[in-house]
C-alpha positions in Angstrom: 0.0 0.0 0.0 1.1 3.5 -0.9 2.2 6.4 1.8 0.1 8.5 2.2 0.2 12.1 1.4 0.0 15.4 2.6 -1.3 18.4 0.5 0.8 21.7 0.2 -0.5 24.7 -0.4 -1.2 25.4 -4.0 -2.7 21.3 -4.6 1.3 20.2 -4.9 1.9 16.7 -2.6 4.6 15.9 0.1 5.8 12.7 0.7 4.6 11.6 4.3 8.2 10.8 6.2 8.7 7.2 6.4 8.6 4.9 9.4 12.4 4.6 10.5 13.1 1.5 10.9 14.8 0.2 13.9 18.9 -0.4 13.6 21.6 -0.9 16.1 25.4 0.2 15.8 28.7 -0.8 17.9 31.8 1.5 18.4 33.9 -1.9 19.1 37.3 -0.8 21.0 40.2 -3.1 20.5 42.4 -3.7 22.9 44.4 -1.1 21.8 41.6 1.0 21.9 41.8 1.1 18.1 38.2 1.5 16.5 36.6 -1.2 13.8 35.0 0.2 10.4 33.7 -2.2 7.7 33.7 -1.0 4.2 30.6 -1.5 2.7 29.7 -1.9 -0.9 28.4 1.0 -3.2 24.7 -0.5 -3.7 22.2 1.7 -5.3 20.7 3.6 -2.0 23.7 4.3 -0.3 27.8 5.5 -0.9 30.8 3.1 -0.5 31.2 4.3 3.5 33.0 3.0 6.2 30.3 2.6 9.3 30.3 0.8 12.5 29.4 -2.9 12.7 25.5 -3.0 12.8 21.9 -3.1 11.3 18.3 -4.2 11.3 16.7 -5.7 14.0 15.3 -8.8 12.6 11.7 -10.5 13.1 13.2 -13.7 13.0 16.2 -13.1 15.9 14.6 -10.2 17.7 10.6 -10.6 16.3 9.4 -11.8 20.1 10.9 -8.1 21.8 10.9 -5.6 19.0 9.2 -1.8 20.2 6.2 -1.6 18.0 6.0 1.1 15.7 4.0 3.3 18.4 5.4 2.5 21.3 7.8 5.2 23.4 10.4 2.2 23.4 10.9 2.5 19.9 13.2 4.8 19.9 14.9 4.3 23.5 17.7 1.7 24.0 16.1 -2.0 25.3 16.6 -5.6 24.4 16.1 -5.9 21.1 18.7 -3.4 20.4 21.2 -4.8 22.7 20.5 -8.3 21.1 20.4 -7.0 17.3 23.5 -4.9 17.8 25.7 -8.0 18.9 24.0 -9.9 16.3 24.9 -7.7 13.5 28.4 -7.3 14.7 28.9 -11.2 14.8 27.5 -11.4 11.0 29.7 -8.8 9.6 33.0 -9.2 11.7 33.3 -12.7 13.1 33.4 -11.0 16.6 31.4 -12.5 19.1 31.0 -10.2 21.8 29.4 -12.9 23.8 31.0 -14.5 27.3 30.0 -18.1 28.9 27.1 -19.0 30.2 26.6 -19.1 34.4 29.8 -16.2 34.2 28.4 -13.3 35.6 28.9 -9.9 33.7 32.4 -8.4 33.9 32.5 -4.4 33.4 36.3 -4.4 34.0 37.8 -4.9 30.6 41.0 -6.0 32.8 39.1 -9.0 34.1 36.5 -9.9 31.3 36.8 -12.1 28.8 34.9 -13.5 25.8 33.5 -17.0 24.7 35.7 -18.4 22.4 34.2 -20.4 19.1 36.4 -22.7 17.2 36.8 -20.6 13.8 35.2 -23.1 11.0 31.9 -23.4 13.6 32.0 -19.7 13.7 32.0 -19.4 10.0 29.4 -21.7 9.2 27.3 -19.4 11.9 27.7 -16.3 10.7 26.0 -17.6 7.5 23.5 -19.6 9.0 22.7 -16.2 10.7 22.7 -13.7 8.4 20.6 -15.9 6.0 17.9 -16.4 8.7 18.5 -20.5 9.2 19.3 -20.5 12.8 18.1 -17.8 15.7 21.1 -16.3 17.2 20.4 -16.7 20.4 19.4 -20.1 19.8 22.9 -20.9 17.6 24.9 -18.9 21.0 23.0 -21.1 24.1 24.1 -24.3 22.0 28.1 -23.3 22.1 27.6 -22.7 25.9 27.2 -18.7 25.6 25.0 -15.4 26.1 25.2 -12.1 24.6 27.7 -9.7 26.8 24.8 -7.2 26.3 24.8 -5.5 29.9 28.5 -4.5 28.9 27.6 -2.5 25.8 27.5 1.6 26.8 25.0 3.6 24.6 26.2 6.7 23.2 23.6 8.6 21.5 20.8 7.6 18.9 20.1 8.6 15.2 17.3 9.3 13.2 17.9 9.5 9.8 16.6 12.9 8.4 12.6 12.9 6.9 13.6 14.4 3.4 15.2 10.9 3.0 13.3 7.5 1.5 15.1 5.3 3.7 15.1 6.6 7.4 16.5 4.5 10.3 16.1 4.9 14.2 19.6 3.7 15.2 20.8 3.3 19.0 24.6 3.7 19.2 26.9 1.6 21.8 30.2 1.5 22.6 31.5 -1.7 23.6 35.1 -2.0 24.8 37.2 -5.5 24.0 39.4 -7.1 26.8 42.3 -5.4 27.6 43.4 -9.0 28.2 44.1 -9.7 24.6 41.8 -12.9 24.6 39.7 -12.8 21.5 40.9 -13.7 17.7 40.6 -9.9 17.0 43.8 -7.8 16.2 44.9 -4.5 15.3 46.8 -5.2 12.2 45.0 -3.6 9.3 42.3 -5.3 7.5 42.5 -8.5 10.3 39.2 -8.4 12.0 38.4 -11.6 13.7 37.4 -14.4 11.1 36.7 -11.5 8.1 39.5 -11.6 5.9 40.0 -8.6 2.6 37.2 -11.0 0.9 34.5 -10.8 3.4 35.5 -14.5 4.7 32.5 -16.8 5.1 30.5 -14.0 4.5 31.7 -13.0 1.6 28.0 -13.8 -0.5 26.4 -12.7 2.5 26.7 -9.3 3.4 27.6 -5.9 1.8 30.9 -5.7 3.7 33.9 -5.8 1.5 36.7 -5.3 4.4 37.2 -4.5 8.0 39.7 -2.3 9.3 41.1 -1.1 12.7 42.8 2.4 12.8 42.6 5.2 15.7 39.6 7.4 15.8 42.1 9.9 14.9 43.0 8.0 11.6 39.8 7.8 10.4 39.4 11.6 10.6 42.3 12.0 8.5 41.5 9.9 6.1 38.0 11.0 5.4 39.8 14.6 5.4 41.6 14.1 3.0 38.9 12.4 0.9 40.2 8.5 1.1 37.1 7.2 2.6 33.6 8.2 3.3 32.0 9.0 6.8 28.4 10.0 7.7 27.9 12.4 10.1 26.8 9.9 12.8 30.6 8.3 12.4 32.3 11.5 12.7 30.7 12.7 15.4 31.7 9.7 17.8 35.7 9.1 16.4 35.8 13.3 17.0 35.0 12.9 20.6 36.5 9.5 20.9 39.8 11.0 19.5 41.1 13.0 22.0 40.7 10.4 24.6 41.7 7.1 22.3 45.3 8.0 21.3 46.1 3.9 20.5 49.6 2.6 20.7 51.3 6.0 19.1 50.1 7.6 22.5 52.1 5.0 24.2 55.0 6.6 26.4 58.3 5.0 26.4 58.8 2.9 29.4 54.9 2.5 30.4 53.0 -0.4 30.7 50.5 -0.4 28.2 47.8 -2.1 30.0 47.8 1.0 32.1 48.1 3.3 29.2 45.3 1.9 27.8 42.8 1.6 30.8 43.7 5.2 31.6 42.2 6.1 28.4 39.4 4.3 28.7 38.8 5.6 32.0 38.5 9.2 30.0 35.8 7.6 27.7 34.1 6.6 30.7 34.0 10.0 32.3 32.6 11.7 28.7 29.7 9.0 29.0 29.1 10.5 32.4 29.9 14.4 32.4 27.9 17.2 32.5 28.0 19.5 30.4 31.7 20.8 28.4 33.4 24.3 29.3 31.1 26.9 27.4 27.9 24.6 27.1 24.8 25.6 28.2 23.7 23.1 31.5 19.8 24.3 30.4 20.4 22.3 27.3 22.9 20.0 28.0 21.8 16.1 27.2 23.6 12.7 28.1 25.4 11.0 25.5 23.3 7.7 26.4 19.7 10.1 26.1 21.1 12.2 23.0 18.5 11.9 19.9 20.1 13.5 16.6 18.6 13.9 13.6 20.4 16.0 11.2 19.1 19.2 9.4 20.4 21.5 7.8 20.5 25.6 8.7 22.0 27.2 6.7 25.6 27.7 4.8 29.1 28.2 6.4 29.6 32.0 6.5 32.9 32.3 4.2 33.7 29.4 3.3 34.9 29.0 -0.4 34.1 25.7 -0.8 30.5 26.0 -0.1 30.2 24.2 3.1 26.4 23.7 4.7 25.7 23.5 8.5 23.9 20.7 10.2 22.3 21.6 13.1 22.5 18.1 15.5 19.7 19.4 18.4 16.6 18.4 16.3 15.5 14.8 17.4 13.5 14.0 14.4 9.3 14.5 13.3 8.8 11.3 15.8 10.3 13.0 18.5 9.7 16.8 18.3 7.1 16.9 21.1 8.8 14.2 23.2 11.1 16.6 25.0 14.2 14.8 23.9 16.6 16.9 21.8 20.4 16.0 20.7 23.4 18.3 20.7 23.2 21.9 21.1 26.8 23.0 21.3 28.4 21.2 18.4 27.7 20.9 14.5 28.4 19.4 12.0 29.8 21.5 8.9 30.0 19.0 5.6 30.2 19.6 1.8 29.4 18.0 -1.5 25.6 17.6 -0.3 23.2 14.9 -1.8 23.2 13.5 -4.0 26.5 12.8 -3.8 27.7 11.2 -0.5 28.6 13.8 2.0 32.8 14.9 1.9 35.1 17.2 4.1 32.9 16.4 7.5 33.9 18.6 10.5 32.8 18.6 13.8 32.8 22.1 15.5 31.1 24.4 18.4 27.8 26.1 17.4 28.7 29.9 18.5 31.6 29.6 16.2 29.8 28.9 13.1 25.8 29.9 13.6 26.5 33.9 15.3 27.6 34.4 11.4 25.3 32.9 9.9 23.1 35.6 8.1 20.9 33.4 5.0 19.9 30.6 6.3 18.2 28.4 2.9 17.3 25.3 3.3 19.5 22.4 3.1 18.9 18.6 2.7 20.6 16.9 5.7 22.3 13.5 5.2 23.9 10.4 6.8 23.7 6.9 6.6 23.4 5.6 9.9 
């Protein structure tokens, strides 16, 4: 059945919004508190990005808890999110963020560590999964394991803009990998658990062509210098994650790098949990975990030669504009090369320095593939 439509003034017809549908995403940390991006394939909808593992929730793994459409829990992290995020990030990296079962939760990432699946069986699962054959949670109680869920942090929520035809509701966690080194995961380039540069068992399966582990840092520079593509919801979290995830080039001579490492994750922890930054306003100021951000754009960057637009990151989306929930107020996002092309020369900066200026404000189509 069609979408229905409103009238506009004059007889013309708007496209009613359509329904987001419900998507998780994982920020996994490596043990070197590198950061994992997959490089998907160009497919007709969306660019050649590099995005956090993640992705539907799925009737047939997470049908029984899903939010309904109209339900407040629909866009507010729960269950089905936790479950579908894990999921996704099994499918598309081989890693299994998943510990024993009867072994109680671990939140020291000293102490914790992760069920362990002999490689072919993990293979064949990660097909048998993505492809709808066997239930996750049904495939992980018969290894011996549950999903590490209480251990994933969220860290904001995106709702893909309404001028788009494919919108998404998509809960953000961070999950942080032993400092123990005990899973198959490294930080050598393109080695990602079981997913080699081919995609590995998945290869048929999924639109991931490679995964990568690099410093939030890293990424920033390559998408700055136009070698990959990121959507505003990705450089958002590596620009605050950088400052506080240096990775092994941070490491001072002489140090133990176990403590190197858990200090900086001790400074993750304490963003999740501040207040509001120096110069923010407290009247506005929203957790990372309760931040809703749905781009839009305000206007153009006052000066700029290459024709930069704005994006305004406070507005939490038609579904949410009379909820009381709102985003970021003190940062934006300034970005070029606006759709239809994908989006290039992403920056995150403060508000006052960029919006005071701002004189026309036209309209602008916001973008970002969550």
């Amino acid at each position: 059945m069609p979408a229905p439509k409103d009238k506009k003034k004059g007889g013309g017809q708007s496209k009613t919004p359509s329904i987001p549908a419900p998507s998780s995403s994982v920020v996994v940390i490596s043990p070197q508190n590198e950061i994992l991006l997959l490089h998907r394939r160009q497919t007709g909808t969306f660019s050649s990005a590099h995005v956090f593992p993640g992705g539907n929730l799925s009737n047939f793994h997470e049908g029984g808890i899903t939010p309904a459409i109209d339900s407040p829990e629909r866009h507010a992290d729960g269950p089905s999110y936790r479950i579908a995020a894990i999921r996704e990030t099994f499918e598309e990296s081989g890693i299994l963020l998943a510990r024993a079962a009867g072994q109680e939760a671990v939140a020291s990432t000293e102490n914790r560590a992760l069920l362990q699946v002999e490689e072919t069986a993990s293979k064949k699962a990660r097909v048998g999964v993505a492809n709808d054959k066997v239930r996750f949670e049904d495939w992980l109680k018969s290894v011996g394991g549950v999903a590490d869920s209480e251990n994933l942090i969220p860290f904001t929520r995106w709702l893909t803009p309404p001028n788009l035809p494919r919108r998404y509701t998509t809960q953000m966690y961070l999950y942080f990998l032993p400092l123990a080194d005990n899973t198959k995961t490294t930080s050598d380039a393109g080695a990602a658990a079981n997913l080699d540069n081919n995609g590995g068992a998945s290869a048929d399966e999924t639109e991931v062509t490679k995964a990568e582990w690099a410093t939030a840092q890293a990424w920033i520079d390559r998408a700055r210098n136009n070698d990959i593509i990121l959507f505003p919801p990705q450089l958002y979290i590596l620009s605050l994650l950088a400052p506080l995830l240096k990775g092994p080039s941070a490491l001072p001579s002489g140090s133990s790098s176990a403590d190197h490492y858990a200090a900086e994750r001790r400074a993750v922890n304490d963003l999740v949990h501040s207040g509001p930054a120096p110069g923010e306003d407290p009247a506005t100021f929203v957790s990372f975990a309760d931040r809703v951000i749905s781009p839009r754009g305000i206007g153009m960057l006052p000066g700029d030669e290459r024709g930069r637009a704005v994006l305004a990151l406070d507005y939490p989306g038609p579904e949410l504009k009379s909820s009381g929930r709102s985003g970021d107020h003190f940062r934006v996002v300034v970005v070029g090369n606006m759709p239809p092309g994908p989006p290039r020369e992403l920056e995150l900066v403060k508000r006052a320095d960029v919006v005071s200026k701002m004189e026309v404000k036209p309209k602008v189509k916001a973008t970002g593939k969550l």
